[in-house]
PyMOL Python script that loads the backbone (N, CA, C, O; Angstrom):
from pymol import cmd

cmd.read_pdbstr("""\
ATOM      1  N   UNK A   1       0.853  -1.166   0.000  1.00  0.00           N
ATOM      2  CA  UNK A   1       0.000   0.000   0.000  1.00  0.00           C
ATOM      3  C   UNK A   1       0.902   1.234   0.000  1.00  0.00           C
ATOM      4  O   UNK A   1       1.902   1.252   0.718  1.00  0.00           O
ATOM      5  N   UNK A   2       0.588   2.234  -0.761  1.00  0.00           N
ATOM      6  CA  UNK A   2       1.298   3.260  -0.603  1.00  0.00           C
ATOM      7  C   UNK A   2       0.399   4.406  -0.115  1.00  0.00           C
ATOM      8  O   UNK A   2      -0.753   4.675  -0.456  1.00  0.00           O
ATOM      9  N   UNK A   3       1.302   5.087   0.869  1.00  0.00           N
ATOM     10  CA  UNK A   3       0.690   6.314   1.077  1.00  0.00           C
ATOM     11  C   UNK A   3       1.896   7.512   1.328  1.00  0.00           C
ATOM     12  O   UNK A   3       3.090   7.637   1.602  1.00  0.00           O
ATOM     13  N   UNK A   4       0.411   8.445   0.964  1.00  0.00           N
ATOM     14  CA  UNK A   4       0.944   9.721   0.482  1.00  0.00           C
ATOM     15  C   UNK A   4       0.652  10.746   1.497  1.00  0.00           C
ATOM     16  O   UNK A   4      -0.538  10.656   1.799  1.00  0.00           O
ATOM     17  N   UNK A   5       1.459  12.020   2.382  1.00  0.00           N
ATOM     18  CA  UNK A   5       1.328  12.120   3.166  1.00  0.00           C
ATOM     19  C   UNK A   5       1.388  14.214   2.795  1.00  0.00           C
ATOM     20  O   UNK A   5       2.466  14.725   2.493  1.00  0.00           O
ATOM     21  N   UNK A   6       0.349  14.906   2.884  1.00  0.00           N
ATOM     22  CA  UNK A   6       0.432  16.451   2.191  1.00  0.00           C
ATOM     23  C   UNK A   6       0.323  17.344   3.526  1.00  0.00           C
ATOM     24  O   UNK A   6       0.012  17.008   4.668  1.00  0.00           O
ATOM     25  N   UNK A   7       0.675  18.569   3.007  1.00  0.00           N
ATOM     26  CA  UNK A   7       0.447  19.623   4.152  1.00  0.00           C
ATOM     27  C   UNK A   7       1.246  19.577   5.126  1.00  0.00           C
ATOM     28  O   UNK A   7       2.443  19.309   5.027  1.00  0.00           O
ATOM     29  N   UNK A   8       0.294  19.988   6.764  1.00  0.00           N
ATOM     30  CA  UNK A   8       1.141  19.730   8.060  1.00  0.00           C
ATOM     31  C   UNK A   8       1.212  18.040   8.404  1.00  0.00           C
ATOM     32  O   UNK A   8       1.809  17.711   9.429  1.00  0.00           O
ATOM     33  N   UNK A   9       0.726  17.203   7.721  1.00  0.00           N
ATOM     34  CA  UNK A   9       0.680  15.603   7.825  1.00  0.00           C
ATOM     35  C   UNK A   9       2.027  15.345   7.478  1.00  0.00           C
ATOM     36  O   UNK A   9       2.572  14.583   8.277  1.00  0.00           O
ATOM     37  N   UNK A  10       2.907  15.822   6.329  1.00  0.00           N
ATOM     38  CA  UNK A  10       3.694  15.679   6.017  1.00  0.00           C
ATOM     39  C   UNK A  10       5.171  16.488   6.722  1.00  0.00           C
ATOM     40  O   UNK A  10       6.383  16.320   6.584  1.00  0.00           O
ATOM     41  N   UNK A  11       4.631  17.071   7.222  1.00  0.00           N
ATOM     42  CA  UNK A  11       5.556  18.070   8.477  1.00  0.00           C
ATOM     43  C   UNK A  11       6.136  17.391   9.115  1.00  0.00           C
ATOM     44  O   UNK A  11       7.313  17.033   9.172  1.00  0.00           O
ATOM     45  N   UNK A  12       4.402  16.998  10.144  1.00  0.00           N
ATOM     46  CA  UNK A  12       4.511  16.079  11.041  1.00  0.00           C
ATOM     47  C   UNK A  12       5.187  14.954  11.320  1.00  0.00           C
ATOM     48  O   UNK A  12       5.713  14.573  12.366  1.00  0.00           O
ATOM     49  N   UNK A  13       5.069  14.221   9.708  1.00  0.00           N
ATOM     50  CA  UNK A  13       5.137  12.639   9.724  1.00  0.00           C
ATOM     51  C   UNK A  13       6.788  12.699  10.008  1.00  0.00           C
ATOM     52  O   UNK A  13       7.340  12.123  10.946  1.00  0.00           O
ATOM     53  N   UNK A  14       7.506  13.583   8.916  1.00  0.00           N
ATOM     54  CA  UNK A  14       8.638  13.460   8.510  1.00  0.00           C
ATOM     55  C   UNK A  14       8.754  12.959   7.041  1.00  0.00           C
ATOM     56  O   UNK A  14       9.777  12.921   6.359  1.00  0.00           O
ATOM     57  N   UNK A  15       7.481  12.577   6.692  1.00  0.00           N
ATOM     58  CA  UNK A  15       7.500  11.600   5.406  1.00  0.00           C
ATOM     59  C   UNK A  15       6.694  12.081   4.348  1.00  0.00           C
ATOM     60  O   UNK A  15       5.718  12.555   4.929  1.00  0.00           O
ATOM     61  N   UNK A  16       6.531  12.240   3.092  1.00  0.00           N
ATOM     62  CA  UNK A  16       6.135  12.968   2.206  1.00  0.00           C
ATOM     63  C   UNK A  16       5.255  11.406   1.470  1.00  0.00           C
ATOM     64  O   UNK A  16       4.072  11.499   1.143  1.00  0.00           O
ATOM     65  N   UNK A  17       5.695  10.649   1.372  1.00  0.00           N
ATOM     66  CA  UNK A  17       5.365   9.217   0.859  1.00  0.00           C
ATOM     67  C   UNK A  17       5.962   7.969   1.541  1.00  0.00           C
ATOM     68  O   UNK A  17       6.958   7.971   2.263  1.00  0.00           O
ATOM     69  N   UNK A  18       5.405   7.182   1.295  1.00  0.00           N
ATOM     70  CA  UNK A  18       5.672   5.519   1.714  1.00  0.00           C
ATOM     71  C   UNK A  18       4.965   4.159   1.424  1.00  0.00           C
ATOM     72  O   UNK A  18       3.746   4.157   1.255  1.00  0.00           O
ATOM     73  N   UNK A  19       5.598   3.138   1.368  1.00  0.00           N
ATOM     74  CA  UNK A  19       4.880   1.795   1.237  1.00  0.00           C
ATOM     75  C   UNK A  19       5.032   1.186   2.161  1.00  0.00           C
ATOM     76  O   UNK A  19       6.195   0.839   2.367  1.00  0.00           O
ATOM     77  N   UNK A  20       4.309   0.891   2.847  1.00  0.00           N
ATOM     78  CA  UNK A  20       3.676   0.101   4.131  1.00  0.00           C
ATOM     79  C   UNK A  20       2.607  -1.550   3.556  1.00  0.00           C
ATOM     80  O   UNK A  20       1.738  -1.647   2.690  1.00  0.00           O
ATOM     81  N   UNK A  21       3.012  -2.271   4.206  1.00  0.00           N
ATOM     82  CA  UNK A  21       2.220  -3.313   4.623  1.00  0.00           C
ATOM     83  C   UNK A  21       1.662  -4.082   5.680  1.00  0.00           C
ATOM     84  O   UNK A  21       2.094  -5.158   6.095  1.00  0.00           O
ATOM     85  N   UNK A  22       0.209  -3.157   6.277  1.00  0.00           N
ATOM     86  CA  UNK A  22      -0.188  -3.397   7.065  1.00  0.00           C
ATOM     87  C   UNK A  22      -1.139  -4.335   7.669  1.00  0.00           C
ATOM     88  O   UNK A  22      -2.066  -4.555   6.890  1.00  0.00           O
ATOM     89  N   UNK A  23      -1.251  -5.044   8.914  1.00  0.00           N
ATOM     90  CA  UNK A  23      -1.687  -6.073   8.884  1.00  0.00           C
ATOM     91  C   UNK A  23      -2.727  -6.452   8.300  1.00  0.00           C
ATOM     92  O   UNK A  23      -3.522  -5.684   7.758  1.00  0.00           O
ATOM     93  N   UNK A  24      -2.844  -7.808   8.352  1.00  0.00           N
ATOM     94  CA  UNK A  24      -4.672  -8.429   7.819  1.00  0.00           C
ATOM     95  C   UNK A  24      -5.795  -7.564   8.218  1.00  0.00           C
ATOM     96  O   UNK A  24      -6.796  -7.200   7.600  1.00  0.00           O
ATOM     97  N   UNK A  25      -5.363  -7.323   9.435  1.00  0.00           N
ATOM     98  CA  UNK A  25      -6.756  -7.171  10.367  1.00  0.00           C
ATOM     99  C   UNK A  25      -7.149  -5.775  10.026  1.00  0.00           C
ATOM    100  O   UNK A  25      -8.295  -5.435  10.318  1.00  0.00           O
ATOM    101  N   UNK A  26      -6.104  -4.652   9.265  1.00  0.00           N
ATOM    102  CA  UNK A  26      -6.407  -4.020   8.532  1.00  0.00           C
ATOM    103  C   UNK A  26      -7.366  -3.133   7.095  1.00  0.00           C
ATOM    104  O   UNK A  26      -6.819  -2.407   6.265  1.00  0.00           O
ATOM    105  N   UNK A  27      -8.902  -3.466   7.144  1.00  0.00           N
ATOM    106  CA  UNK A  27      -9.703  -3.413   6.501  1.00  0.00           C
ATOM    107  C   UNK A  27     -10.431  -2.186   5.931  1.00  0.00           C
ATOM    108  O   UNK A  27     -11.031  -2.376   4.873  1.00  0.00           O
ATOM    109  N   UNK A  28     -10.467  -1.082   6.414  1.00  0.00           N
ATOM    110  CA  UNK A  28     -10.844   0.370   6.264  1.00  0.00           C
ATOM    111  C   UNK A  28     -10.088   1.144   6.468  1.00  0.00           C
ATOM    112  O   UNK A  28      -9.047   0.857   7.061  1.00  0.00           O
ATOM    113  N   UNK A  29     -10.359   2.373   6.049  1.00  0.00           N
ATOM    114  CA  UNK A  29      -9.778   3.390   6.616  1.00  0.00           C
ATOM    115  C   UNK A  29      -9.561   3.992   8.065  1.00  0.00           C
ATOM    116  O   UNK A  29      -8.605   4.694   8.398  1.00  0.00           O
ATOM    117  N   UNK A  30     -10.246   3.734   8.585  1.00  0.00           N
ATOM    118  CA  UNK A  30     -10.171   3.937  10.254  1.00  0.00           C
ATOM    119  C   UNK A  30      -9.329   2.671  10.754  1.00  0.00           C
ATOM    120  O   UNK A  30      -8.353   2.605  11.500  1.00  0.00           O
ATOM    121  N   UNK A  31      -9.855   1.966  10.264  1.00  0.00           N
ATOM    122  CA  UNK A  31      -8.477   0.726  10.567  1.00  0.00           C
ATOM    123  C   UNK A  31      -7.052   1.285  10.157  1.00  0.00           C
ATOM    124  O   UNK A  31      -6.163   1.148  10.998  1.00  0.00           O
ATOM    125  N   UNK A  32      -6.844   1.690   9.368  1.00  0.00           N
ATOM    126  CA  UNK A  32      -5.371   2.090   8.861  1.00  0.00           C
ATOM    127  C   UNK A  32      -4.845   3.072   9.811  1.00  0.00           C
ATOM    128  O   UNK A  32      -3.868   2.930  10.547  1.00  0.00           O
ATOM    129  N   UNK A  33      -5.551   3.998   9.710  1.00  0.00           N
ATOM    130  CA  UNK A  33      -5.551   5.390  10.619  1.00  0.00           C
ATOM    131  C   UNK A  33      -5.055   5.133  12.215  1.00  0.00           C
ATOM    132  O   UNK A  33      -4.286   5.728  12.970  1.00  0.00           O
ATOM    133  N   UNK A  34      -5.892   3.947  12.326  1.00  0.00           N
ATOM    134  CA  UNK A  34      -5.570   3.364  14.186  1.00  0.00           C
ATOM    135  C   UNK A  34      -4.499   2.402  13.930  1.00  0.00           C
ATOM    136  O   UNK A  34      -3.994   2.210  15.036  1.00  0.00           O
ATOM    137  N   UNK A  35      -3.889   1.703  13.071  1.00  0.00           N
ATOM    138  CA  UNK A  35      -2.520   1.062  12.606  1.00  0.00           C
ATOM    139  C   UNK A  35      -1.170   1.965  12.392  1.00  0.00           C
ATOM    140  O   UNK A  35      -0.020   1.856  12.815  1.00  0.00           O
ATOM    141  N   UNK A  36      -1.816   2.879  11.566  1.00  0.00           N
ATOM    142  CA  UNK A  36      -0.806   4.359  11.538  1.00  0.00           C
ATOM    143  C   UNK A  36      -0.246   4.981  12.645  1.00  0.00           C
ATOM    144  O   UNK A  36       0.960   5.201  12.530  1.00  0.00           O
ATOM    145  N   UNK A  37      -0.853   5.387  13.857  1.00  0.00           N
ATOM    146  CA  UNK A  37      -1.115   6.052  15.171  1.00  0.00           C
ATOM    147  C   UNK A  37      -0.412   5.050  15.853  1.00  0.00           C
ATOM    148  O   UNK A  37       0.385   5.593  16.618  1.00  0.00           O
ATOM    149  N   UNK A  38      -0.355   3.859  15.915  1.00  0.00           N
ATOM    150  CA  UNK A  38       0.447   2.895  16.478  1.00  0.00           C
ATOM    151  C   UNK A  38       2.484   2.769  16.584  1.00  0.00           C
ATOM    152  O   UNK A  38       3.338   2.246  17.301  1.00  0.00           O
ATOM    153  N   UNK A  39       2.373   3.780  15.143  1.00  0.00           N
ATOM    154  CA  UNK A  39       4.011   3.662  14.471  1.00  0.00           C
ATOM    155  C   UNK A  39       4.799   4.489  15.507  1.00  0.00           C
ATOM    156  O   UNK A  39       5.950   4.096  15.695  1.00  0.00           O
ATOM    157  N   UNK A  40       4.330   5.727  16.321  1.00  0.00           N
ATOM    158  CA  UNK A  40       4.963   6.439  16.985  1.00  0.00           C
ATOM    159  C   UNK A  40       4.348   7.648  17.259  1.00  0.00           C
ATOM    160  O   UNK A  40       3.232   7.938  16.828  1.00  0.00           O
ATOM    161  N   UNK A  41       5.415   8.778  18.358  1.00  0.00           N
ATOM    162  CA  UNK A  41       5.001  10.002  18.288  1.00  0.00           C
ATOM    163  C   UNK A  41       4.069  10.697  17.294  1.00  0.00           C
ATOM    164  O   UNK A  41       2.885  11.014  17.178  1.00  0.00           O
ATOM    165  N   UNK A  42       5.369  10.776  16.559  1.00  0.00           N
ATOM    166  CA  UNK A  42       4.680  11.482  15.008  1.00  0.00           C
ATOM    167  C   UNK A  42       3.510  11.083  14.634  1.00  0.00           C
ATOM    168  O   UNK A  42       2.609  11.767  15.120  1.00  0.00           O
ATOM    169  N   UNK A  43       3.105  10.083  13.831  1.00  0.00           N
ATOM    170  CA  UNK A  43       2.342   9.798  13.587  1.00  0.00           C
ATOM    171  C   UNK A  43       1.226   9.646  14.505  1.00  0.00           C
ATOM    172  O   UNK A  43       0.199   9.353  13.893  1.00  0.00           O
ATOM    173  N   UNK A  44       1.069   9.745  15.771  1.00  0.00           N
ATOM    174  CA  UNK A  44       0.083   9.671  16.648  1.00  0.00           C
ATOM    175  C   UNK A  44      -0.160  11.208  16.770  1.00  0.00           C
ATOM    176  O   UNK A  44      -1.340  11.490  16.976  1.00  0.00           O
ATOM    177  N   UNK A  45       0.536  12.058  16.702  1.00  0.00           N
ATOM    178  CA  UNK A  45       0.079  13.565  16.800  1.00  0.00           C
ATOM    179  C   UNK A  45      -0.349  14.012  15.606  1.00  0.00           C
ATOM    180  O   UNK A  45      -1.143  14.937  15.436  1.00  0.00           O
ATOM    181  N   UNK A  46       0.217  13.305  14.708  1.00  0.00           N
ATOM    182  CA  UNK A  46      -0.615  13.654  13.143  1.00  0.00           C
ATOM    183  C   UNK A  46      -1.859  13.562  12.622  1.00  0.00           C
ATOM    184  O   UNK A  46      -2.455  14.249  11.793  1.00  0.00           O
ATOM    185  N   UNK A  47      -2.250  12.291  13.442  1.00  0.00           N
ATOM    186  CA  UNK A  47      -3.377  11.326  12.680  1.00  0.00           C
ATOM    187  C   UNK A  47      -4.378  11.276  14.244  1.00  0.00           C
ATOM    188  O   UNK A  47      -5.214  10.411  14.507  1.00  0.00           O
ATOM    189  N   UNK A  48      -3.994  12.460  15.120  1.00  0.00           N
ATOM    190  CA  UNK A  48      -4.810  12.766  16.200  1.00  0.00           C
ATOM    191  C   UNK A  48      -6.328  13.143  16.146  1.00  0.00           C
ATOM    192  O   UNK A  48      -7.078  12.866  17.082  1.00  0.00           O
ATOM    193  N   UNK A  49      -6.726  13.747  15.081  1.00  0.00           N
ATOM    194  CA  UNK A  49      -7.968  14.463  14.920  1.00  0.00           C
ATOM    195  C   UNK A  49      -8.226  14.187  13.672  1.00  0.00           C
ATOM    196  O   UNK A  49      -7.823  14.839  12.709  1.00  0.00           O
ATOM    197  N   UNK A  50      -9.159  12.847  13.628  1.00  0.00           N
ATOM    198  CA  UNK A  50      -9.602  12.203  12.421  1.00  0.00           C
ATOM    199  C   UNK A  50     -10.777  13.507  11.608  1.00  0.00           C
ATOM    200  O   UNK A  50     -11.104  13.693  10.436  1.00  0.00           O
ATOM    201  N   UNK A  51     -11.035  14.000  12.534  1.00  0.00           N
ATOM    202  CA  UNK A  51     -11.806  15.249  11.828  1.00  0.00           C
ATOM    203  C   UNK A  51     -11.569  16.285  11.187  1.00  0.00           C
ATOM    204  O   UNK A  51     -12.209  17.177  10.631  1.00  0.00           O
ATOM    205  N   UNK A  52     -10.265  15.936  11.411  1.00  0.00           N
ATOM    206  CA  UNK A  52      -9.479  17.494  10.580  1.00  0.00           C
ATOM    207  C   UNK A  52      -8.529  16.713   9.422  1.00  0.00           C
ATOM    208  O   UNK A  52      -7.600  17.256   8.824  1.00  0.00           O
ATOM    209  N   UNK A  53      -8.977  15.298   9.238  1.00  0.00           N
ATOM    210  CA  UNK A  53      -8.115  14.463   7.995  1.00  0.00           C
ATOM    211  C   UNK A  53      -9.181  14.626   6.672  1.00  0.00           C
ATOM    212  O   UNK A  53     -10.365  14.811   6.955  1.00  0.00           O
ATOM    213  N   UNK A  54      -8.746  14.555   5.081  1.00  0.00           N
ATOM    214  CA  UNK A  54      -9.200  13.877   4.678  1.00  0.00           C
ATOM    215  C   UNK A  54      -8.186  12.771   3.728  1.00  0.00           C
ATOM    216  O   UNK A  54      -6.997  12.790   3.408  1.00  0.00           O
ATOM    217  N   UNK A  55      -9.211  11.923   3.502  1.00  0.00           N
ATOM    218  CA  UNK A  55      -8.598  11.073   2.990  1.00  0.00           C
ATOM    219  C   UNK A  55      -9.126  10.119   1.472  1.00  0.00           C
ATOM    220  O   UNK A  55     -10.217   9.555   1.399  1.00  0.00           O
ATOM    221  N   UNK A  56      -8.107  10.118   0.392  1.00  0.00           N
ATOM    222  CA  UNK A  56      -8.417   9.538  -0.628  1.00  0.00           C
ATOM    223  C   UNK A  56      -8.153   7.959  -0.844  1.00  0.00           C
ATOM    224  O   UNK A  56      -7.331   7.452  -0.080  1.00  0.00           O
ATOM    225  N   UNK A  57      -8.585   7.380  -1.520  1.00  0.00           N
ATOM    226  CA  UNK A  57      -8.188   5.904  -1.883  1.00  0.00           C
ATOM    227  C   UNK A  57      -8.170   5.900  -2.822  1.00  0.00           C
ATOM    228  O   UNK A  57      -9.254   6.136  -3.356  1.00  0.00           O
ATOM    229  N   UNK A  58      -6.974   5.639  -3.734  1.00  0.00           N
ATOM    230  CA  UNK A  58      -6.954   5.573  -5.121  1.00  0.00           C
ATOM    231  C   UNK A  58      -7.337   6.332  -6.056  1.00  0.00           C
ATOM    232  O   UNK A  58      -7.517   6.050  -7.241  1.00  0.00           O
ATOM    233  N   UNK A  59      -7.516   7.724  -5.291  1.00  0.00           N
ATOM    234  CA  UNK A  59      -7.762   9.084  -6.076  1.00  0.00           C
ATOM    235  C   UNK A  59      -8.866   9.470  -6.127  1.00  0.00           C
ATOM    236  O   UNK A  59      -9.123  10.246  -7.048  1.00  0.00           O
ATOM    237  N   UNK A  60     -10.192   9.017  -4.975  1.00  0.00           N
ATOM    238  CA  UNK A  60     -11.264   9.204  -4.865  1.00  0.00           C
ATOM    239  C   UNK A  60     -11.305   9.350  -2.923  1.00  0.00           C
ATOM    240  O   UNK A  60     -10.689   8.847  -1.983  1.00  0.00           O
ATOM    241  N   UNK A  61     -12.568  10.477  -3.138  1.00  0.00           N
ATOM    242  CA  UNK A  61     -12.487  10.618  -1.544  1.00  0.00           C
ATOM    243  C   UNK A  61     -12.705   9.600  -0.963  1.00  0.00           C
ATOM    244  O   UNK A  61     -12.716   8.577  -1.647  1.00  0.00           O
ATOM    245  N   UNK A  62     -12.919   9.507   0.276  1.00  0.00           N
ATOM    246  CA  UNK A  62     -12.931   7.988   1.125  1.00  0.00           C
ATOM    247  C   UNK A  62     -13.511   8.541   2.465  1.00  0.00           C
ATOM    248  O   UNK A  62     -13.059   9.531   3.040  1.00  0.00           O
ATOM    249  N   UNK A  63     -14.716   7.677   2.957  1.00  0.00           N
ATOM    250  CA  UNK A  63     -15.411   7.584   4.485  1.00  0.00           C
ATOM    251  C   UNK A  63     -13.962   6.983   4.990  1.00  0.00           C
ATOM    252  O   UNK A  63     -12.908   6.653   4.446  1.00  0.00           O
ATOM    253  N   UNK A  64     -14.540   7.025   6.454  1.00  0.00           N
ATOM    254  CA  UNK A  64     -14.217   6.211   7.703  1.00  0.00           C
ATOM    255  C   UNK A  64     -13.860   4.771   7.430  1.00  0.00           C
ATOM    256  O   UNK A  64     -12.757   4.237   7.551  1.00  0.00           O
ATOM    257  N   UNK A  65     -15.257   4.130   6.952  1.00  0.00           N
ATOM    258  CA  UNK A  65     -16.059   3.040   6.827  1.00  0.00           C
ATOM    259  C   UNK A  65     -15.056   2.368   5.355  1.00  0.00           C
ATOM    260  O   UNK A  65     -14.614   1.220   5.318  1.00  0.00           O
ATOM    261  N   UNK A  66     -14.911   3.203   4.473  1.00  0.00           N
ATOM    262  CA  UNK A  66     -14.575   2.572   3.008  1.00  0.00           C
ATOM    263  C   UNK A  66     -13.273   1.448   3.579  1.00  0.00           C
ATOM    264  O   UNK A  66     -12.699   1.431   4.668  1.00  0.00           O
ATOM    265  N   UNK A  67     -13.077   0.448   2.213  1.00  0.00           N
ATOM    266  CA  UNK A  67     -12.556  -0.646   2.217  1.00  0.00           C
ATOM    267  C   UNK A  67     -10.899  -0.141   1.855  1.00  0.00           C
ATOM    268  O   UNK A  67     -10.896   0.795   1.055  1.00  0.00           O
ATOM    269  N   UNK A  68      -9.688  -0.531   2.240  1.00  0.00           N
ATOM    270  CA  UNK A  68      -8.511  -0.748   2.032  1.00  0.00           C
ATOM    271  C   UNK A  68      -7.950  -1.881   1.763  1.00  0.00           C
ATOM    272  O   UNK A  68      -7.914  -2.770   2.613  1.00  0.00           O
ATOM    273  N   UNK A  69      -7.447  -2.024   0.599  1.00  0.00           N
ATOM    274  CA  UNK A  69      -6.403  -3.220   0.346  1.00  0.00           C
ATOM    275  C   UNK A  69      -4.702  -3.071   0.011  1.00  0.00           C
ATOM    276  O   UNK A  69      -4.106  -2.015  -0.199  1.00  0.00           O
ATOM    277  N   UNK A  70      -4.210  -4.246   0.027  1.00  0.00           N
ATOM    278  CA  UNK A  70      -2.775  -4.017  -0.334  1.00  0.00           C
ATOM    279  C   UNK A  70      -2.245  -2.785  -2.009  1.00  0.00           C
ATOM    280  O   UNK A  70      -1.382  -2.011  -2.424  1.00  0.00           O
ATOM    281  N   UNK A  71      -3.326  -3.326  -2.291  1.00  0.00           N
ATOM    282  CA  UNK A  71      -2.197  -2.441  -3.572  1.00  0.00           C
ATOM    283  C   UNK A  71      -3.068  -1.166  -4.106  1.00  0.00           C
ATOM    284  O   UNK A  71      -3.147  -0.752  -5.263  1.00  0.00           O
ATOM    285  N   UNK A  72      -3.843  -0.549  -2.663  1.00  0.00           N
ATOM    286  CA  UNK A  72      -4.086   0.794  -2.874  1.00  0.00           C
ATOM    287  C   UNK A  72      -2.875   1.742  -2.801  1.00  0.00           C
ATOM    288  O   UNK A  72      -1.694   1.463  -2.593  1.00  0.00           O
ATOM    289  N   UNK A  73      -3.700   3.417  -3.115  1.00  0.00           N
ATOM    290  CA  UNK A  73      -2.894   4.478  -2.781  1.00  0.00           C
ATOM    291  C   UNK A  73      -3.896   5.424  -1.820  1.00  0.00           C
ATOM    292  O   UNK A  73      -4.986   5.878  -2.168  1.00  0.00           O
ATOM    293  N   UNK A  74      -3.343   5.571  -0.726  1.00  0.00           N
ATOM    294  CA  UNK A  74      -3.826   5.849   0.402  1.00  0.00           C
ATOM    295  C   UNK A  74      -3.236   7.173   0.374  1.00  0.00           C
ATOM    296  O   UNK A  74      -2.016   7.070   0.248  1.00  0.00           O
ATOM    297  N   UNK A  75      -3.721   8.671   0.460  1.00  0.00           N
ATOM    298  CA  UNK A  75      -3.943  10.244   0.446  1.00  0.00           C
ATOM    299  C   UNK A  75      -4.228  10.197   1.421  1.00  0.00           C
ATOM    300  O   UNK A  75      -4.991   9.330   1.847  1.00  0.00           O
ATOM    301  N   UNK A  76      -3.674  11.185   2.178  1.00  0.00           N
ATOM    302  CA  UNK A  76      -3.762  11.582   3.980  1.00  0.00           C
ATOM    303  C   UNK A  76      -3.437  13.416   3.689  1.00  0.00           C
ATOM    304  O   UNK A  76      -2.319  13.788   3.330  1.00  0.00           O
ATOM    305  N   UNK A  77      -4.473  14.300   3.890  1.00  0.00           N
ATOM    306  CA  UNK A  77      -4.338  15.458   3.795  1.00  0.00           C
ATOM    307  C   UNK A  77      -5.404  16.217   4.370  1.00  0.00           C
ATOM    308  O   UNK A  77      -6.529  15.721   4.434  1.00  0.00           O
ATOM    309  N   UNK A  78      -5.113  17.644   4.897  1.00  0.00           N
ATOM    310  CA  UNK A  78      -6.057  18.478   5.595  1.00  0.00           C
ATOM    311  C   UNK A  78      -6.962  19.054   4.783  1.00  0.00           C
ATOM    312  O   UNK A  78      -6.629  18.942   3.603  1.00  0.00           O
ATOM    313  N   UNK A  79      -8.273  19.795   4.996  1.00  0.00           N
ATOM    314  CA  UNK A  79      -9.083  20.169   4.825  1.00  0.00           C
ATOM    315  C   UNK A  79      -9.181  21.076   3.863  1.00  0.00           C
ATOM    316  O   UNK A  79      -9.154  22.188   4.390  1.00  0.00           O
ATOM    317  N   UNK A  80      -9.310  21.167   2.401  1.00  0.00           N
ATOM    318  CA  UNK A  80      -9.234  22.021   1.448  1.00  0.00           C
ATOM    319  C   UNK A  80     -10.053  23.495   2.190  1.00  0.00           C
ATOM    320  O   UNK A  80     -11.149  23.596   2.742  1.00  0.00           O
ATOM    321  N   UNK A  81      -8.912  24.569   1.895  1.00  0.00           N
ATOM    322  CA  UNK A  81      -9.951  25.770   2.046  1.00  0.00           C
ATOM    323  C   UNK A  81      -9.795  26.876   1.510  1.00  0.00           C
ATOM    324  O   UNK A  81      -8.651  27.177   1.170  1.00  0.00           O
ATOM    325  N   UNK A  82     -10.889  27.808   1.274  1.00  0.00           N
ATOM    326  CA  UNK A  82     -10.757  28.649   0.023  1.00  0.00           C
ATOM    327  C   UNK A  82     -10.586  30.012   1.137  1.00  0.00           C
ATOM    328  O   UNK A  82     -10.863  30.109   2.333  1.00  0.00           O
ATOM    329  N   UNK A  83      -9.983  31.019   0.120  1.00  0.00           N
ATOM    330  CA  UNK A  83     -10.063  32.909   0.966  1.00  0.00           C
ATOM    331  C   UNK A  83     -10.409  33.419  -0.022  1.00  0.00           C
ATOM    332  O   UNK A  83     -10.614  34.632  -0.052  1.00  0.00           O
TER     333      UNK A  83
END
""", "prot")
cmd.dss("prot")
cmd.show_as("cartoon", "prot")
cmd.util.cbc("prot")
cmd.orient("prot")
């Protein structure tokens, strides 16, 4: 799975991109998100406020709920906003 990491996510992470293979038990996006948060500091202060994420799968927005597999591309980025 690769993911892609924009904005202050990418600040945060240290990481701009990556391929990860995360466990089975791994099935949604909120699953990933609570697998992610597991890796460390960083990533637990990043991926702190699922409400202020959004997130794509394969270049389409993505719920909570939506499905993840191995040979997605997983988008992790903040909240588009206009001035």
């Amino acid at each position: 799975m690769k993911l892609l990491y924009f904005a202050w996510l990418k600040t945060k992470t240290g990481v701009s991109e990556e391929t990860v293979s995360p466990p089975a038990e791994v099935e949604t996006v909120a699953d990933l998100l609570t697998w992610l948060k597991q890796r460390g500091p960083a990533f637990e202060d990043a991926l702190a406020d699922v409400e202020a994420l959004r997130v794509a799968v394969n270049q389409e927005y993505a719920e909570m709920t939506d499905p993840v597999t191995a040979g997605d591309e997983v988008a992790l980025f903040p909240p588009v906003t206009g001035g």
